[in-house]
C-alpha positions as CSV (number, residue, x, y, z in Angstrom):
1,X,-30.4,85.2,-29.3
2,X,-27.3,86.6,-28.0
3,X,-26.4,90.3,-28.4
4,X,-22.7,89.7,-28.4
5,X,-20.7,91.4,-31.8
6,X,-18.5,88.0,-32.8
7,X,-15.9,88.8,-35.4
8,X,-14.5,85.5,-37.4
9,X,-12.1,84.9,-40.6
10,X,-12.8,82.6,-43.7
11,X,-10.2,81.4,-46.1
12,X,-10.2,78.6,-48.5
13,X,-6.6,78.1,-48.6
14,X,-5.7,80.6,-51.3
15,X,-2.4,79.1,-53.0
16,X,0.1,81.9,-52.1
17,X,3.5,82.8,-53.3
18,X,6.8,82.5,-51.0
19,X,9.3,85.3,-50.3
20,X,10.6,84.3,-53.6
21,X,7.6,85.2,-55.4
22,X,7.1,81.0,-56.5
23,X,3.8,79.4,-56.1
24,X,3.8,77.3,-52.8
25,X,2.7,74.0,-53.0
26,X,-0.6,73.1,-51.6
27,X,0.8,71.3,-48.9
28,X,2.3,73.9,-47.5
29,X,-0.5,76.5,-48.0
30,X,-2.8,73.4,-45.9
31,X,0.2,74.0,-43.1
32,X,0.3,77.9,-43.3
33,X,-3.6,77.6,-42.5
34,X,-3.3,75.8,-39.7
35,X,-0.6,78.2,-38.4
36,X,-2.9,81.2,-39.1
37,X,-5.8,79.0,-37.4
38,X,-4.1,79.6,-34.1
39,X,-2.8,83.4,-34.4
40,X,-6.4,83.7,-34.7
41,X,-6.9,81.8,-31.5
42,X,-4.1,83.8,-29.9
43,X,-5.4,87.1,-30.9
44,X,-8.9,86.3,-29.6
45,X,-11.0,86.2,-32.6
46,X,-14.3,84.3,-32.3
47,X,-14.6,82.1,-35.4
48,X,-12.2,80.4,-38.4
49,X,-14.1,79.1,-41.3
50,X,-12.5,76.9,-43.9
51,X,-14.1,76.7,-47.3
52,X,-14.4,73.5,-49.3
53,X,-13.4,73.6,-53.0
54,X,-11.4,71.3,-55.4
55,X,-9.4,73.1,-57.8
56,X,-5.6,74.0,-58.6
57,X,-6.0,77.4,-56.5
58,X,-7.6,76.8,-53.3
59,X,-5.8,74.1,-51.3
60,X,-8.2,72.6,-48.8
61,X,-11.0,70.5,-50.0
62,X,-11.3,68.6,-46.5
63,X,-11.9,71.4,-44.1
64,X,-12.7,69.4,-41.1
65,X,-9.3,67.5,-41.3
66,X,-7.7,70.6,-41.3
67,X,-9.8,72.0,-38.5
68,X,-9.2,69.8,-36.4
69,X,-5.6,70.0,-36.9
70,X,-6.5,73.8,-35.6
71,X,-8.3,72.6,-32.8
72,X,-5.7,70.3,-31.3
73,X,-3.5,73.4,-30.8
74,X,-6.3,76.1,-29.9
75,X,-8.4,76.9,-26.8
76,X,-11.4,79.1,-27.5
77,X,-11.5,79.8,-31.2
78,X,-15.2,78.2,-32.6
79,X,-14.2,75.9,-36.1
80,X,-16.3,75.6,-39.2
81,X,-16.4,75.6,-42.8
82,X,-17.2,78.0,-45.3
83,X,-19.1,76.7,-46.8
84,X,-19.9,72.2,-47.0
85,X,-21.1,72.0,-50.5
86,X,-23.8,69.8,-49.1
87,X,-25.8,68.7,-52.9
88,X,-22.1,67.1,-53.4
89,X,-21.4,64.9,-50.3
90,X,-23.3,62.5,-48.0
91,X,-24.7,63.8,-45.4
92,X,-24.2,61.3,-42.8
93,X,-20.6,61.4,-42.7
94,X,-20.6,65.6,-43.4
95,X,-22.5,65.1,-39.8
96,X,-20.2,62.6,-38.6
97,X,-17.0,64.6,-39.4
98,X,-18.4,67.3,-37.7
99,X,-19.4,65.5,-34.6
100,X,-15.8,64.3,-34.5
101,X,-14.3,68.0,-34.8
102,X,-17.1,68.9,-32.2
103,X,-15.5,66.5,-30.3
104,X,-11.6,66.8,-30.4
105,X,-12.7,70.5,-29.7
106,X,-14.5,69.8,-26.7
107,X,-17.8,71.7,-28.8
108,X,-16.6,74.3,-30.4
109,X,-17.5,72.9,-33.8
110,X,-19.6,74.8,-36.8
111,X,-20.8,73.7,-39.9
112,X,-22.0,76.0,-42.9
113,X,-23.7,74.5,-45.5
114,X,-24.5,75.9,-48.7
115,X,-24.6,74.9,-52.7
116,X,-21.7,76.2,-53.2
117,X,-20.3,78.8,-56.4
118,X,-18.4,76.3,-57.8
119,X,-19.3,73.4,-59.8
120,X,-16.1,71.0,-59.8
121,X,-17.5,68.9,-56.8
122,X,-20.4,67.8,-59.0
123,X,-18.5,65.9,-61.8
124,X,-15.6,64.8,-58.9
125,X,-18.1,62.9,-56.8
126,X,-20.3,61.8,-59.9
127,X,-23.5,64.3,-59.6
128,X,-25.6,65.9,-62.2
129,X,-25.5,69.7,-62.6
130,X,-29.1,69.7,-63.5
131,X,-30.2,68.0,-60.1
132,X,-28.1,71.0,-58.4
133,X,-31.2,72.5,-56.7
134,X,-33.3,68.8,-55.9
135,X,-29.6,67.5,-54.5
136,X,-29.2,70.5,-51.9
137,X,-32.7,70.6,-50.8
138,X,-33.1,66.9,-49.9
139,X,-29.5,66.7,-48.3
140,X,-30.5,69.7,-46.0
141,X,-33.8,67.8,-45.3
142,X,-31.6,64.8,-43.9
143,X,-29.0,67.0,-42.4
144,X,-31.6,69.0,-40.7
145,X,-32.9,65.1,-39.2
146,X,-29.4,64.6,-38.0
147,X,-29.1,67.5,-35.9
148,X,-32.3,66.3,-33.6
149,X,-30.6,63.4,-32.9
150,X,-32.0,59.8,-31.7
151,X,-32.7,57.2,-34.9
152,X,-33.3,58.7,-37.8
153,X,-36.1,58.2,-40.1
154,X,-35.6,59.8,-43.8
155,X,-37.1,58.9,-47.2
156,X,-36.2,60.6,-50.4
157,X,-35.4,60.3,-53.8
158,X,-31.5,61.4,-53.8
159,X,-30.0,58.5,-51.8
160,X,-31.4,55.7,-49.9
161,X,-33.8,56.1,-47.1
162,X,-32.8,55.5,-43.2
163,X,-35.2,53.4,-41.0
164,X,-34.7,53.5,-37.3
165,X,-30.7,54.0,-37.8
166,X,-28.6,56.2,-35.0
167,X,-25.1,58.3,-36.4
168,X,-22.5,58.1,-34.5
169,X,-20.5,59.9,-32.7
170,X,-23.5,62.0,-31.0
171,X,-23.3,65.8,-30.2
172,X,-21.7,65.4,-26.3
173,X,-23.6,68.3,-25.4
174,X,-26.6,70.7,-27.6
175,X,-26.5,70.5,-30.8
176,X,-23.7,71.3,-33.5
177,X,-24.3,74.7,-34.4
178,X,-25.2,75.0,-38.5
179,X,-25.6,77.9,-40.6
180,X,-27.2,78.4,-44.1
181,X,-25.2,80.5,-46.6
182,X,-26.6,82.7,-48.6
183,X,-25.1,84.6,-51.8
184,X,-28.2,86.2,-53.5
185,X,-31.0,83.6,-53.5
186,X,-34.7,84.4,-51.8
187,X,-35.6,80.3,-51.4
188,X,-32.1,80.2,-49.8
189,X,-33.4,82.6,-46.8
190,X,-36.6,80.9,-46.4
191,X,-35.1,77.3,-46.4
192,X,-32.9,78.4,-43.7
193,X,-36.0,80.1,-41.8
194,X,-38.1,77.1,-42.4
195,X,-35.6,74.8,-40.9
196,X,-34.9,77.1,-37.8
197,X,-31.1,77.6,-38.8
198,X,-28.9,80.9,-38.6
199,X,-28.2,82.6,-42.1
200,X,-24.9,83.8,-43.4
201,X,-24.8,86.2,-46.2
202,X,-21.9,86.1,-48.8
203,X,-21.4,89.3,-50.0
204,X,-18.2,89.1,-52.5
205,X,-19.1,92.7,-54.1
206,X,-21.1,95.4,-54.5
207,X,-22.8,97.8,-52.1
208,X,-23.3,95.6,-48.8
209,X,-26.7,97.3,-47.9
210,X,-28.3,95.7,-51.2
211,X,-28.9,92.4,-49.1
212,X,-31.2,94.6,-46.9
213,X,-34.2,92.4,-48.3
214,X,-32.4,89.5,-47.8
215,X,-32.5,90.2,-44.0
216,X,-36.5,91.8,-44.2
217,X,-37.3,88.5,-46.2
218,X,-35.8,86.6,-43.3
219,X,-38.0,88.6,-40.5
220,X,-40.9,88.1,-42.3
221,X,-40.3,84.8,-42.8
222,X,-39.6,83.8,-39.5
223,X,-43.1,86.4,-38.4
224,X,-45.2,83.9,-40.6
225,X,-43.3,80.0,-40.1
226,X,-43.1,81.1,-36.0
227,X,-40.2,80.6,-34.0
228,X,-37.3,82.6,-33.0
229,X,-35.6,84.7,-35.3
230,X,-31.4,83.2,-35.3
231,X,-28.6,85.5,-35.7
232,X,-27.3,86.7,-38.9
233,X,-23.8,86.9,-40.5
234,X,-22.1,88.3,-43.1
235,X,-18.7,86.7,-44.9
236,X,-17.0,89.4,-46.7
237,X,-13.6,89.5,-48.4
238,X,-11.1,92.1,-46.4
239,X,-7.2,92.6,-45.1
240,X,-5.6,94.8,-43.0
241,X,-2.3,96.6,-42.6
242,X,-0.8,99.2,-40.9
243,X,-1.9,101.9,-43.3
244,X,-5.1,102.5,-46.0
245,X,-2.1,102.4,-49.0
246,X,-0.4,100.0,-47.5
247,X,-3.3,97.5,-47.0
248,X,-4.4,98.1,-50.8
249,X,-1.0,98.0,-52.4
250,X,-0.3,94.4,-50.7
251,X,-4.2,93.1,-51.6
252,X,-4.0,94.7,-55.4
253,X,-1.7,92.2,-57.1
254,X,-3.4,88.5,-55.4
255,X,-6.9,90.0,-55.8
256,X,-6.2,90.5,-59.4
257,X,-4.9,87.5,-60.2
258,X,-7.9,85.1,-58.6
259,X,-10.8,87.7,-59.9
260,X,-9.4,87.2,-63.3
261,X,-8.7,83.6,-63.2
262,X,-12.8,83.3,-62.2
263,X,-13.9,85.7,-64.5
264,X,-12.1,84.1,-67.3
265,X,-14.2,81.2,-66.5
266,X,-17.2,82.6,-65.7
267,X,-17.2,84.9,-68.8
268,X,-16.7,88.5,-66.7
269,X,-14.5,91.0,-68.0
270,X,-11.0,91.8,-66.3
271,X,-10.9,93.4,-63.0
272,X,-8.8,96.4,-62.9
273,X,-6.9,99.1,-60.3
274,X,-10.1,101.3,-60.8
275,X,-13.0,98.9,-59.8
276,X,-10.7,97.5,-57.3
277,X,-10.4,100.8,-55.6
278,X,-14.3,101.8,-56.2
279,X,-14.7,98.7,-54.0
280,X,-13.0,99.9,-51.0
281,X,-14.2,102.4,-51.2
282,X,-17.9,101.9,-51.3
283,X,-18.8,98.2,-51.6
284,X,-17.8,94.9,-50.2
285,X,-14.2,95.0,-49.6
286,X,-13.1,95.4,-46.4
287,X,-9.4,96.6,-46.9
288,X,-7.4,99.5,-44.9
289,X,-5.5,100.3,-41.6
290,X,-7.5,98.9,-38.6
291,X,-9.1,102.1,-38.1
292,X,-10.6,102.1,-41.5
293,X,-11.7,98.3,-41.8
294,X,-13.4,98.7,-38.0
295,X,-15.6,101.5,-39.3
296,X,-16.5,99.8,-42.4
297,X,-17.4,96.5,-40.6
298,X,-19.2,98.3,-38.1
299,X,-21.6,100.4,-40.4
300,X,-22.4,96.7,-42.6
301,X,-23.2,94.9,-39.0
302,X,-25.2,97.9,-37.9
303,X,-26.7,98.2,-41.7
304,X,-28.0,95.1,-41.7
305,X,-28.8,94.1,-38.0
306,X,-26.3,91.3,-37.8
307,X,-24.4,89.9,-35.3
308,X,-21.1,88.3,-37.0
309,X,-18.4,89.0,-39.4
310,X,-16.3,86.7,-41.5
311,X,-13.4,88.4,-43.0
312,X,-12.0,86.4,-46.0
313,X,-8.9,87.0,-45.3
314,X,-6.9,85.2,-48.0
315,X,-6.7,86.4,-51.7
316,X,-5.1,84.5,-54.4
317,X,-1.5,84.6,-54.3
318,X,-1.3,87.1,-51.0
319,X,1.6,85.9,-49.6
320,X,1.8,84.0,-45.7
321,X,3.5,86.7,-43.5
322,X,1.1,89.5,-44.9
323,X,-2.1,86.9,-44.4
324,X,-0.6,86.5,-40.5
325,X,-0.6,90.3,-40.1
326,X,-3.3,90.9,-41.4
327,X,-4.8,88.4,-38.7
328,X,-2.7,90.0,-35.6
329,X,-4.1,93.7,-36.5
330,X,-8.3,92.0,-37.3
331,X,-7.7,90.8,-34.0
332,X,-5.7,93.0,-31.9
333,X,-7.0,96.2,-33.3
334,X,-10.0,95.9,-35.4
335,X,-12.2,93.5,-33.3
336,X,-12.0,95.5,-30.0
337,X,-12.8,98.4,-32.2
338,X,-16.3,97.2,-33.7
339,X,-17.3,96.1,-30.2
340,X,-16.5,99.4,-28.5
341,X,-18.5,100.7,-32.0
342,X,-21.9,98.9,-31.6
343,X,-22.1,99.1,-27.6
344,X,-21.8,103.2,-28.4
345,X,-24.9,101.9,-30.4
């Protein structure tokens, strides 16, 4: 396992607002991702993740498409999603997309797959809600079959079993690097132990140190299946300006609009300037001058003993030429500032 700090970004295509303070059309938002895609490229960040969903306020609900979009103008920059709601697709073709994108990239492709927070894929592509747990765990069985490559030979009860049957395109070299995310669940980290994948924790909120079990659970996991332990991540939300009240007063107004649109629907009270700023403080928001965020980013990897970060950069209606900032100073500033942070140890 490598001991090199990787710092990434995560959106899902928040629908922004233009200069005029109008709602841009999701078309647009899918072409201000791809121009942020390769800032991040030019400012040497490590990883951008694009996060499947399909609803009104996120844009992109075929990552790879867009990634590779990213890749045809990028060099270095690894591409993956964040995260493949995997219980609601095929598997074959998730792999197959991927292989493609691992392809056109010339291998730097990723692939995170997880169950997902949000249910609107379930009803789109005709699944059941109550087979929510059986649909993941039998599609990660198969995905997991994929990755060795050679013919495939799968039975289960979800979709129709493979005999003997190769997927193509193959991985040119290695194998396509997948991750397992995590929000909260306990199976979730032993699945991902079991099956000898990497784990990414989403931590949206609260003190980031509270998923120290979540990382024990995964050592002692991997002490009793065998095998080598693979790294860890962490996907938090975060933006950065020039200044701690600058950074907070540009978030403020898109963060509030997308946490009360969820809670509404999720049955959570309104978010307000108070809990916003007890957040930045102390828990899972990553929001400040570079200075700030690289400290903050620094104490969660060290924390919890992992070796990436995914800054969701995006927030609701946080508007393009703040999201492309943001990206310059995470990668100009705050990156070289972690590193320099853990090799002082």
């Amino acid at each position: 396992m490598s001991d090199r700090i990787e710092l990434g970004l995560d959106t899902f295509g928040d629908v922004t607002v233009d200069a005029s303070g109008k709602l841009e059309h999701q078309a647009q938002v899918i072409r201000n991702v791809v121009e942020e895609g390769v800032l991040a490229d030019q400012v040497g960040l490590d990883f951008i993740g694009l996060g499947e969903h399909h609803r009104d306020d996120f844009a992109i609900s075929a990552p790879e498409v867009a990634l590779a979009a990213i890749a045809a103008r990028t060099q270095k920059i690894r591409l993956g999603s964040a995260v493949t709601v995997l219980s609601s697709d095929e598997p074959v073709r998730v792999f197959q997309r991927f292989s493609t994108l691992d392809a056109i990239s010339s291998g730097r492709a990723e692939v995170i797959l997880g169950r997902g927070s949000f249910t609107e894929s379930f009803p789109l592509f005709g699944y059941a809600l109550k087979d929510y747990e059986l649909l993941f765990s039998e599609k990660l069985d198969l995905f997991s079959a994929l990755l060795k490559g050679g013919a495939i030979n799968w039975k289960g009860t979800v979709r129709p079993e493979i005999v003997g049957q190769q997927v193509f395109p193959p991985i040119e070299t290695g194998t396509l690097k997948t991750w397992i995310g995590v929000g909260g669940s306990p199976e979730s980290v032993v699945r991902a132990v079991s099956y000898g994948l990497p784990m990414m924790l989403a931590i949206i909120g609260g003190e980031p140190t509270r998923f120290r079990p979540f990382v024990d659970l995964y050592h002692r996991a991997v002490a009793q299946f065998g095998g080598e332990a693979q790294p860890l991540g962490v996907h938090s939300p975060g933006h950065v300006a020039e200044t701690d009240e600058q950074a907070r007063e540009e978030l403020w107004p898109g963060y509030q609009v997308i946490h009360n649109r969820i809670g509404r629907e999720r049955g959570w009270g309104p978010t307000n300037r108070q809990r916003f700023d007890m957040e930045a403080d102390m828990g899972s928001l990553y929001v400040g001058s570079p200075e700030t965020v690289a400290r903050k980013i620094a104490r969660t990897m060290k924390a919890l003993g992992t070796k990436r970060f995914d800054m969701k950069y995006s927030s609701g209606t946080l508007g393009h030429d703040r999201l492309m900032k943001s990206i310059e100073l995470y990668g100009t500033k705050v990156a070289p500032m972690v590193r320099e942070m853990a090799a002082e140890g």
